[in-house]
PDB file as gemmi writes it, atoms N, CA and C in Angstrom:
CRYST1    1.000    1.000    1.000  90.00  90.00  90.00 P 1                      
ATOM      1  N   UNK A   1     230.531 174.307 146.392  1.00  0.00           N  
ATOM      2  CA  UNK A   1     230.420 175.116 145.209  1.00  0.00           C  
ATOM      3  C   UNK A   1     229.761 176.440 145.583  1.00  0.00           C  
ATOM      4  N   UNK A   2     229.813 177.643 144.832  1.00  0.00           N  
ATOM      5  CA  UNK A   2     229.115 178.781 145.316  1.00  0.00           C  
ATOM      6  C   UNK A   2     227.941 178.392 144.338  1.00  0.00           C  
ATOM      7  N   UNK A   3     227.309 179.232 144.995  1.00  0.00           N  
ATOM      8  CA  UNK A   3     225.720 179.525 144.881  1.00  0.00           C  
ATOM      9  C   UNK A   3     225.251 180.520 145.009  1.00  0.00           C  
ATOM     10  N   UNK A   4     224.527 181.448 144.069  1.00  0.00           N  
ATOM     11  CA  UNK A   4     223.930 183.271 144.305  1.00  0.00           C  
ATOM     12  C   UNK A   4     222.679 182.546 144.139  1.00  0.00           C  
ATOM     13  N   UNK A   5     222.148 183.131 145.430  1.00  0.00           N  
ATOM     14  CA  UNK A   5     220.753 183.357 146.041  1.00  0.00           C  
ATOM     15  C   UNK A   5     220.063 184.532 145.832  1.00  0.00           C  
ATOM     16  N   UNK A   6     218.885 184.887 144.973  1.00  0.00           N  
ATOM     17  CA  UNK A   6     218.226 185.534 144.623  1.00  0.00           C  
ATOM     18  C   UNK A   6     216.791 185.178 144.167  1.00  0.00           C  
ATOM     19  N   UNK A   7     216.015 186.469 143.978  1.00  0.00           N  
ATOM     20  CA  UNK A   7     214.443 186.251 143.890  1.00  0.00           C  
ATOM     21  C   UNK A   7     214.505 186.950 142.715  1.00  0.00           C  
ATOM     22  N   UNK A   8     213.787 185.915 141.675  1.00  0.00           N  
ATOM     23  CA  UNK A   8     213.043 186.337 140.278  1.00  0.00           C  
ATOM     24  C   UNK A   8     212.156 187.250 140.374  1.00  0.00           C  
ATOM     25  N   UNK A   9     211.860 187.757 138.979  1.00  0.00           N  
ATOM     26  CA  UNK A   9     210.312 188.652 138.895  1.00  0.00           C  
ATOM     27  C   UNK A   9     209.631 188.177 139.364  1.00  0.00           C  
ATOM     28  N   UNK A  10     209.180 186.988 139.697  1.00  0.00           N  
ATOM     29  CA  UNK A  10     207.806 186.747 140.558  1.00  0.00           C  
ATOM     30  C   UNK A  10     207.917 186.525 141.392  1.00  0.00           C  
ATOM     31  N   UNK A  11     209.162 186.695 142.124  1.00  0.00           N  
ATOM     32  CA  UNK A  11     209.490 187.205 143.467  1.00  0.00           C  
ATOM     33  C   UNK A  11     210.149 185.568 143.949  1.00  0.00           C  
ATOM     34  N   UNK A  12     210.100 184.576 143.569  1.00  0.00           N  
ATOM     35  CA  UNK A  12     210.158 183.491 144.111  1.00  0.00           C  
ATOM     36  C   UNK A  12     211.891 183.604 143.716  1.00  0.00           C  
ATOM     37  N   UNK A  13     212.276 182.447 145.171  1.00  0.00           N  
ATOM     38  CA  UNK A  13     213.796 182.314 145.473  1.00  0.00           C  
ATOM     39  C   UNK A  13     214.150 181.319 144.003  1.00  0.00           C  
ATOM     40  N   UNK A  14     215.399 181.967 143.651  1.00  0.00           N  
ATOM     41  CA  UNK A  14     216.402 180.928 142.363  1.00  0.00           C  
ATOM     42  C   UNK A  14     217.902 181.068 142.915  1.00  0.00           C  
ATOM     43  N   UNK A  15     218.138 179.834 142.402  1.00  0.00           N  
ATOM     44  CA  UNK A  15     219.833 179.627 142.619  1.00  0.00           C  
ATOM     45  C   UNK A  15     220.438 179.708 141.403  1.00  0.00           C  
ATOM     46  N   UNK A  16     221.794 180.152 141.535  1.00  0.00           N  
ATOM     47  CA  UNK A  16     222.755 180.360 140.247  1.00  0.00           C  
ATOM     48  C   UNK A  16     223.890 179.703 140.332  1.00  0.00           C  
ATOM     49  N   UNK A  17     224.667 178.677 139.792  1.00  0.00           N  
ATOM     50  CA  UNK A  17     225.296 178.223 139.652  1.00  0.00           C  
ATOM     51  C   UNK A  17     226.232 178.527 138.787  1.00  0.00           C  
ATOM     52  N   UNK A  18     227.273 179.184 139.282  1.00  0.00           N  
ATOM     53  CA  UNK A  18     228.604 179.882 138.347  1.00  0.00           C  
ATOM     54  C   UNK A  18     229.070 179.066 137.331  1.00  0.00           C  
ATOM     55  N   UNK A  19     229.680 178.221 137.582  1.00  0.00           N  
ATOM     56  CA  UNK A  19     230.339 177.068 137.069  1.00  0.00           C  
ATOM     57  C   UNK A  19     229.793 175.880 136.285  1.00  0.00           C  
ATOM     58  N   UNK A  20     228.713 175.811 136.555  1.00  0.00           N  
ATOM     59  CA  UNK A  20     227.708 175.167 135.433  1.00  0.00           C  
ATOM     60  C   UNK A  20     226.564 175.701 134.707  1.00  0.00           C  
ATOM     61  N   UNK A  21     226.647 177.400 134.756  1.00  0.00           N  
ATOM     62  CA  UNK A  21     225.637 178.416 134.226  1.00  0.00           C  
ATOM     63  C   UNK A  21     224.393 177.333 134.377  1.00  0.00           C  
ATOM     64  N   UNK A  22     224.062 177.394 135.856  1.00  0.00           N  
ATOM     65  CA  UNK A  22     222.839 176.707 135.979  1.00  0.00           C  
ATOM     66  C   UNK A  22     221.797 177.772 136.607  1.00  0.00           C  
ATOM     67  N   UNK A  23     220.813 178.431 136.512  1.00  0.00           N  
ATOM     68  CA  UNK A  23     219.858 178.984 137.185  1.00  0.00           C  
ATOM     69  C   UNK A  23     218.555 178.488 136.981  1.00  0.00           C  
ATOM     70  N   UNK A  24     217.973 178.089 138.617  1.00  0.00           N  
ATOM     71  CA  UNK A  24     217.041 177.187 138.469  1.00  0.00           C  
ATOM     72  C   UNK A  24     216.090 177.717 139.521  1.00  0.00           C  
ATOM     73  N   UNK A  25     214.657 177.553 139.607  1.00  0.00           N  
ATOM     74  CA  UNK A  25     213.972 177.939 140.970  1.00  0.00           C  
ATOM     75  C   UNK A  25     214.145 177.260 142.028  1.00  0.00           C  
ATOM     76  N   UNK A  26     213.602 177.508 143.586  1.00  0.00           N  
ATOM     77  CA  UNK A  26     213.745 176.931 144.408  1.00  0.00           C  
ATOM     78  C   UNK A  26     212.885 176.439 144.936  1.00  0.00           C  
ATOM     79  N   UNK A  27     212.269 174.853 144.733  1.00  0.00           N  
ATOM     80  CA  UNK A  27     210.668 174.409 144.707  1.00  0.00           C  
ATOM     81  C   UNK A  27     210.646 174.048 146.169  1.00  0.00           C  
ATOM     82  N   UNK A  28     211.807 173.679 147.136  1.00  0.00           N  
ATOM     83  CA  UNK A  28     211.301 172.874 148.213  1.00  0.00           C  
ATOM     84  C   UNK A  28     212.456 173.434 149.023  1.00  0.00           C  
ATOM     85  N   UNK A  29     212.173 173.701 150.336  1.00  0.00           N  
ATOM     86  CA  UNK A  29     213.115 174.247 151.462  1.00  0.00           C  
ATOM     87  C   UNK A  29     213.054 172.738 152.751  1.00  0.00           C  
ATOM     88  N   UNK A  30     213.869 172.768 152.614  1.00  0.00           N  
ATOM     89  CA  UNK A  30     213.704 171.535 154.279  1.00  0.00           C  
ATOM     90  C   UNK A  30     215.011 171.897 155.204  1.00  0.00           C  
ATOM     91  N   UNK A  31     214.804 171.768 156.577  1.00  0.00           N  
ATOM     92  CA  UNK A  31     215.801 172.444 157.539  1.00  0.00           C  
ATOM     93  C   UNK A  31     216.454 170.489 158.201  1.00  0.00           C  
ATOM     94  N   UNK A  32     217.416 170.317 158.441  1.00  0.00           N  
ATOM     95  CA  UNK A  32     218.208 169.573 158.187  1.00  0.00           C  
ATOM     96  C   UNK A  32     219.062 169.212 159.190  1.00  0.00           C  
ATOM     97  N   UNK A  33     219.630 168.024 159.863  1.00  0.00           N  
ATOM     98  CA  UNK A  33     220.778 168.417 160.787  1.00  0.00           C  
ATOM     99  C   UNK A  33     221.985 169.096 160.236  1.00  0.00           C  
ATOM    100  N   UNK A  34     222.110 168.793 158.513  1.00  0.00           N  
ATOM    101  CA  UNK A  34     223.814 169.556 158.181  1.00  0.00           C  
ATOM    102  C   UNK A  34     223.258 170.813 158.035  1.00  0.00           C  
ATOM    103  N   UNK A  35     222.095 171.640 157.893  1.00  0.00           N  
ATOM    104  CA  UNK A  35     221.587 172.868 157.291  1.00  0.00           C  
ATOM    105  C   UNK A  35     220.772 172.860 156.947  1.00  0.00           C  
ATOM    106  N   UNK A  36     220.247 173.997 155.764  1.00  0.00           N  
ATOM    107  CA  UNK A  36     219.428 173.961 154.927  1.00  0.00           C  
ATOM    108  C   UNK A  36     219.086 173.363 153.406  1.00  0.00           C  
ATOM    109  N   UNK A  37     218.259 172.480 152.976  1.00  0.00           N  
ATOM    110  CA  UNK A  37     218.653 171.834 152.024  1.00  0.00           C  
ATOM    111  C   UNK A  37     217.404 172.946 150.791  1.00  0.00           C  
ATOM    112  N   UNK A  38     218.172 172.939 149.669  1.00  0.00           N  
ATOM    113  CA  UNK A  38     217.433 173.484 148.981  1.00  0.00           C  
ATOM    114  C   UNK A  38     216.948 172.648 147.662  1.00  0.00           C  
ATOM    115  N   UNK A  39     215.945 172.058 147.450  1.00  0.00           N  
ATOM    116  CA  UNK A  39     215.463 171.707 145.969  1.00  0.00           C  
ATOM    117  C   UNK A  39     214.724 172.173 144.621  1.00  0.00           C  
ATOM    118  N   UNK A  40     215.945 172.092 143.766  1.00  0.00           N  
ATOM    119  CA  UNK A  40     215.786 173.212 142.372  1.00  0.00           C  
ATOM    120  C   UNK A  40     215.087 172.332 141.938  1.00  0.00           C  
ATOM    121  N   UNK A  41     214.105 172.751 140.896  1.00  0.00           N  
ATOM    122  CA  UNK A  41     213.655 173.122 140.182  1.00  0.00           C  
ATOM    123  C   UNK A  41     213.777 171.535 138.850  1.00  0.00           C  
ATOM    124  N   UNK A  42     215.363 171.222 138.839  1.00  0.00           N  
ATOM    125  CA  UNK A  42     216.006 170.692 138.114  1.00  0.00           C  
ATOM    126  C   UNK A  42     215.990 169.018 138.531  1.00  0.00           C  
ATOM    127  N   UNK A  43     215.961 169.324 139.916  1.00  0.00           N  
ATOM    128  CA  UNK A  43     215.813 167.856 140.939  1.00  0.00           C  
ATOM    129  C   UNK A  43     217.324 167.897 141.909  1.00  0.00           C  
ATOM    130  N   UNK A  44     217.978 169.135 141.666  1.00  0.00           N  
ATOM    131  CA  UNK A  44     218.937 168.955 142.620  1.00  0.00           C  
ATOM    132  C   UNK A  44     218.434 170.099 143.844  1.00  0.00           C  
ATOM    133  N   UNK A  45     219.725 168.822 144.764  1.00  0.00           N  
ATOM    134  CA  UNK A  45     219.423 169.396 146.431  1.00  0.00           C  
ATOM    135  C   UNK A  45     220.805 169.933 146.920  1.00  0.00           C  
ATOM    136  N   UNK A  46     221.046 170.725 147.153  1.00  0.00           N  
ATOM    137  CA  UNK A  46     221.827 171.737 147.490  1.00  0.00           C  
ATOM    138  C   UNK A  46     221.592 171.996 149.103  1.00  0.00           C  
ATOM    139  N   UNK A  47     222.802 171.617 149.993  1.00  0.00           N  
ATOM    140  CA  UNK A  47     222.486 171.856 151.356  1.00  0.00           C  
ATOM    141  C   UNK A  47     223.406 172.994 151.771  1.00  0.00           C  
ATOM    142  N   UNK A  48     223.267 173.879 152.757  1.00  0.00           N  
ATOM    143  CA  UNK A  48     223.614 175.323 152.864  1.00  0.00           C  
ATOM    144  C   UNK A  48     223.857 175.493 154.595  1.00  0.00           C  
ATOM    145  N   UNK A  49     225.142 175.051 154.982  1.00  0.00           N  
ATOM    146  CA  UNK A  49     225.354 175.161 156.156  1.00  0.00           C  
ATOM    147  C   UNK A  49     225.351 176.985 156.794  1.00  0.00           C  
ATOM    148  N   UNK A  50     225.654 177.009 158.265  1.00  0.00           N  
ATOM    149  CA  UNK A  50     225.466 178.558 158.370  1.00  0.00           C  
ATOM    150  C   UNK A  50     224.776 179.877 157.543  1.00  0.00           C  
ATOM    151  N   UNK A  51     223.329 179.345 156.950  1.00  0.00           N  
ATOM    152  CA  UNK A  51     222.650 180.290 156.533  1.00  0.00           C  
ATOM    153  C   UNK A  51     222.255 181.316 157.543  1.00  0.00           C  
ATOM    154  N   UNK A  52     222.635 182.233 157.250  1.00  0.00           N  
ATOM    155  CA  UNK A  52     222.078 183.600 157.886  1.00  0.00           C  
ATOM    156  C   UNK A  52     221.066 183.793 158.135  1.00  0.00           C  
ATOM    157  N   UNK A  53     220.247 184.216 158.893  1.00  0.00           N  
ATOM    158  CA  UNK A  53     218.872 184.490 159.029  1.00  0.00           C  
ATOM    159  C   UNK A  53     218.692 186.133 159.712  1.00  0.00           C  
ATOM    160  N   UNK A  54     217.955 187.086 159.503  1.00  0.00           N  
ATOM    161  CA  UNK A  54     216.915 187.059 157.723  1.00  0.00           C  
ATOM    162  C   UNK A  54     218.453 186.645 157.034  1.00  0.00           C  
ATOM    163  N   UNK A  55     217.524 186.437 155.878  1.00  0.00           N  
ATOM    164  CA  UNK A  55     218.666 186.109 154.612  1.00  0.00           C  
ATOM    165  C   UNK A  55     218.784 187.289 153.635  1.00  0.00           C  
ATOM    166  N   UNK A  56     219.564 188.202 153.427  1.00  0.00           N  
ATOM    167  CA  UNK A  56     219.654 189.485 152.449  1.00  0.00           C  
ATOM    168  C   UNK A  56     219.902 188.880 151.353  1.00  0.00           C  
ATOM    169  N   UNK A  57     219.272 189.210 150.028  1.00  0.00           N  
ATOM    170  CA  UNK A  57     219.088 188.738 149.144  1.00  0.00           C  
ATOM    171  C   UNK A  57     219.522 189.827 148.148  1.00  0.00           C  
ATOM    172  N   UNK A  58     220.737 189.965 146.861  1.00  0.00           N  
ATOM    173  CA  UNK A  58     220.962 188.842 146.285  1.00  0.00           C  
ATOM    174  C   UNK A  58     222.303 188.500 147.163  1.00  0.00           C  
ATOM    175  N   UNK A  59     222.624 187.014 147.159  1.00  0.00           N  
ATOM    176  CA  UNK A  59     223.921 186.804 148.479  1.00  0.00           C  
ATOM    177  C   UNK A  59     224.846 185.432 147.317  1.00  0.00           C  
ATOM    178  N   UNK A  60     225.765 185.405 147.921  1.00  0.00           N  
ATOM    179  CA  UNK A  60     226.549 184.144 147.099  1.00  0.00           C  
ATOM    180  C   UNK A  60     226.908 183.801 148.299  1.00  0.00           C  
ATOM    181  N   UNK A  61     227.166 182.283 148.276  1.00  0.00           N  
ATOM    182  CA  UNK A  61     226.900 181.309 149.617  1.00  0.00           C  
ATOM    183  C   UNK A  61     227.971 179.923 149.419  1.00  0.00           C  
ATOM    184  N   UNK A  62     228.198 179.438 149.943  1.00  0.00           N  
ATOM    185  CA  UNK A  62     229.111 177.884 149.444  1.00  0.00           C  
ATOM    186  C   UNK A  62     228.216 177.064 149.685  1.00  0.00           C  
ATOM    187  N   UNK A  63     227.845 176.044 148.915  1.00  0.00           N  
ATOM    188  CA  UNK A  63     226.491 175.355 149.127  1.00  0.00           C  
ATOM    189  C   UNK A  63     227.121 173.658 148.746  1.00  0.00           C  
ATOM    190  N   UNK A  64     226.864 172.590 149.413  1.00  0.00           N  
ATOM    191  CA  UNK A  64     227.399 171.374 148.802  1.00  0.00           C  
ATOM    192  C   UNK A  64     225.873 170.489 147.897  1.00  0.00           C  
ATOM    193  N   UNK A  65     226.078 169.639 146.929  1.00  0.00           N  
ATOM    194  CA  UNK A  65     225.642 169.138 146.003  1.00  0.00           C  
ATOM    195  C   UNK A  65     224.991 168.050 146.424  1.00  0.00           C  
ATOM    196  N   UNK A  66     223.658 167.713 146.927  1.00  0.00           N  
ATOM    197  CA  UNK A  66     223.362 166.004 147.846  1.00  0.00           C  
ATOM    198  C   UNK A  66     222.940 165.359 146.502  1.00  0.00           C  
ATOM    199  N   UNK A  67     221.720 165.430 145.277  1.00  0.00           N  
ATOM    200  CA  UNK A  67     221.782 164.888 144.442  1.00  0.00           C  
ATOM    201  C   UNK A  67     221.240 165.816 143.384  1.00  0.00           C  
TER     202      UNK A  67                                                      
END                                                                             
């Protein structure tokens, strides 16, 4: 699914979810053998193969759904 990666007013990372108008913060980062896994806010984990590093921000990304 895509995913836009961006930082709120208080500067902290949020994900956007097109397709389910979901925008949520990003409470927990963990590095992964498939990638990067990201955990919203919401309780979902979102893993993010070939993340770029630095990461330019705001970015849209293909991200898969773990729970």
């Amino acid at each position: 699914m895509k995913v836009m990666l961006s930082k709120n007013a208080a500067g902290r990372l949020t994900a956007y979810v097109p397709k389910k108008d979901l925008e949520e913060e990003v409470i927990k980062q963990t590095d992964t053998d498939d990638g990067k896994v990201f955990t919203l806010a919401n309780g979902w984990q979102l893993v993010f193969t070939n993340l770029p590093d630095p990461l330019q921000l705001p970015k849209t990304l293909e991200a898969k759904r773990l729970a």
